[in-house]
C-alpha positions, 0 to 999 in steps of 0.5 A: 485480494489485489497484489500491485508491485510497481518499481518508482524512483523514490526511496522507500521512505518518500514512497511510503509517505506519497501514498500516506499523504494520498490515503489520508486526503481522500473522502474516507481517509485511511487509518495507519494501523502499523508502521515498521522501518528498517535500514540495513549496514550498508544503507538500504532500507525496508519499509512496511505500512498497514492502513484499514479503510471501512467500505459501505459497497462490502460493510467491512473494512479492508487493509492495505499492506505496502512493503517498499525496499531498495535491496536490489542495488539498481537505483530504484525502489521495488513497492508492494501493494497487497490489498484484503479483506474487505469480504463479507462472509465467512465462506466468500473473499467477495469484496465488490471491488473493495481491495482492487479500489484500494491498491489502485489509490495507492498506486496512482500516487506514485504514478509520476515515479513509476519506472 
């Protein structure tokens, strides 16, 4: 499992569909499985994306979990990038770099609005 957290400039929204617009361009683009959004009374707001992509390099697919949210009051935009399951087996989580490969796209997306 590879686990990025980055801070950005962006609302959660804009950084959500950054890395949306990113997957979707690729060769095998990414599938959105699920998409939740939530803004609290005083206007901060959280945002989770899952995306599942198929890799050759393990045979499975792996997944890709974003959560962004604004709640620290600073100005920026905490992003969590959580990538799994693109192992094999059952008894190994060995995913050939699978997930690493999957954070790191994600990640370079927002590389521009990265504090």
């Amino acid at each position: 499992m590879e686990v990025i957290e980055i801070r950005v400039t962006l609302s959660p929204s804009e950084a959500a569909e950054i890395v949306m617009d990113k997957l979707a361009d690729a060769i095998v683009s990414a599938e959105l499985l699920d998409s939740y959004n939530r803004r609290t009374a005083d206007g901060k707001e959280v945002v989770v994306r899952l995306f599942e992509r198929y890799y050759m390099r393990s045979s499975n697919r792996a997944t890709l979990t974003l959560v962004a949210d604004d709640l620290d009051g600073n100005g920026t935009t905490r992003v969590r990038l959580s990538a799994g399951g693109g192992g094999n087996s059952i008894f190994w989580r060995f995913d050939w770099g699978a997930g690493e490969s999957f954070a790191l796209e994600a990640e370079s997306a927002l590389k521009a609005y990265q504090v």
